[in-house]
C-alpha positions, 0 to 999 in steps of 0.5 A: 193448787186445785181446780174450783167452780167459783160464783160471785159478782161480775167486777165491771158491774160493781165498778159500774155503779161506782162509776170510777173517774177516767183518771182511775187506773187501778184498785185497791183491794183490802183484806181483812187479815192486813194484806193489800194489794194493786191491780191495774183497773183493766184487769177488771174484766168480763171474768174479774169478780167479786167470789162468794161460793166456790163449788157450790158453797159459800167460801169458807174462812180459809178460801176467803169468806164472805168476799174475796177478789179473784182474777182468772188467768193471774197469780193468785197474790192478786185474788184478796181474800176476807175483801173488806174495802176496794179503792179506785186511785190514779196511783198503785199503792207503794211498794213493800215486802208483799209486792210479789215483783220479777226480779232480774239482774241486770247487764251491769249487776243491778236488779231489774223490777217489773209486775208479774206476767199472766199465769204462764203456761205449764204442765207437771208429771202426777205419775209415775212418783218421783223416785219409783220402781218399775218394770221395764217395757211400756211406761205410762205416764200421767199429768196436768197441764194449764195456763193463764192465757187459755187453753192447753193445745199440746203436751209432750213427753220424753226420756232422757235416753230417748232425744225425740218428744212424744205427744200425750192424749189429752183430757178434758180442760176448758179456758182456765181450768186444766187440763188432763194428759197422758201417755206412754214411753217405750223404756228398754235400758235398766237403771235410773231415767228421767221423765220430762214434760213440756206444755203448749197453749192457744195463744202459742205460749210454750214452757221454757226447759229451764229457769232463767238464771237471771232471775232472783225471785222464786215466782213462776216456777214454769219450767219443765217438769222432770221425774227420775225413776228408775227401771228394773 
């Protein structure tokens, strides 16, 4: 993934000079590569729009050119690129194998299916590296955080020896764009540790400590992030 600077279009006032019926209640987007997609029409907002630059450059063939969707704060199944065509409907289109769904077993065995929610809030460790070898003593530890529903108002650190979470200094990061962190852990035993992260946002949303094992989708992978090295 990476952090953009992206320049377009606002999409409410491309959906206001198209005047959509009180009826419409989401949009289709096509790509030119075959992909569709069906968004809720109130996910059109302020900072919904039609990209065309991304840092200050037209987009690229990879990033989408010459348009594509993009939605701040949702996953990125939603932000179609090479746009082609929108669609105003009463309906979303048919589910298919590109529906991107939480998928839940139920209480009785049944799969439960429902759209899936804002980006949700979370936070992963850059360094140390999975697997290094360091010193004992102060161990500092580096990462990025962010969320859909705004901005990163915490991050903890702990070892796996040590039961207490220790609060990280953050960095810069606006709205969506993330945010940076980092701290330092106090590491005495030798052998093989574990680093874990956990992130917090304005809106109080926080990182589960592990993945629901209900669900049967590989989405929103958001728990905490953990690293094992190991001290000499």
């Amino acid at each position: 993934m990476s952090n953009g600077l992206w320049k377009g279009w606002a999409l409410t006032d491309v959906l206001a000079l198209a005047q959509p019926a009180h009826s419409a209640s989401f949009l289709h987007l096509f790509g030119r590569d075959g992909y569709a997609r069906s968004v809720p029409l109130e996910r059109a907002s302020s900072d919904a729009m039609l990209a065309t630059h991304l840092n200050g450059r037209p987009l690229d063939r990879h990033h989408g050119m010459p348009w594509r969707a993009l939605f701040p704060g949702w996953y990125g199944m939603d932000s179609v690129k090479w746009l082609e065509r929108i669609v105003v409907s009463k309906a979303a289109l048919p589910s298919n194998d590109n529906a991107y769904l939480e998928l839940t077993k139920g209480p009785s065995g049944e799969i439960v299916q429902q759209p899936l929610p804002r980006i949700q809030v979370k936070s992963v460790i850059l360094g140390p590296a999975q697997g290094s070898v360091l010193h004992r003593g102060r161990v500092k530890v580096h990462g990025l955080a962010w969320s859909g529903e705004g901005k990163i108002t915490s991050v903890e650190v702990k070892c796996d020896k040590d039961p207490a979470w220790h609060p990280a200094t953050l960095g810069t990061g606006l709205g969506y764009e993330w945010a940076s962190w980092q701290s330092e852990l106090e590491i005495s035993q030798p052998g093989a540790v574990e680093i874990g992260c956990r992130a917090a946002d304005e809106k109080g949303s926080t990182q589960p400590a592990e993945r629901d094992p209900k669900r049967l989708d590989g989405y929103v992978e958001n728990w905490y992030h953990r690293v094992r090295i190991v001290l000499v």
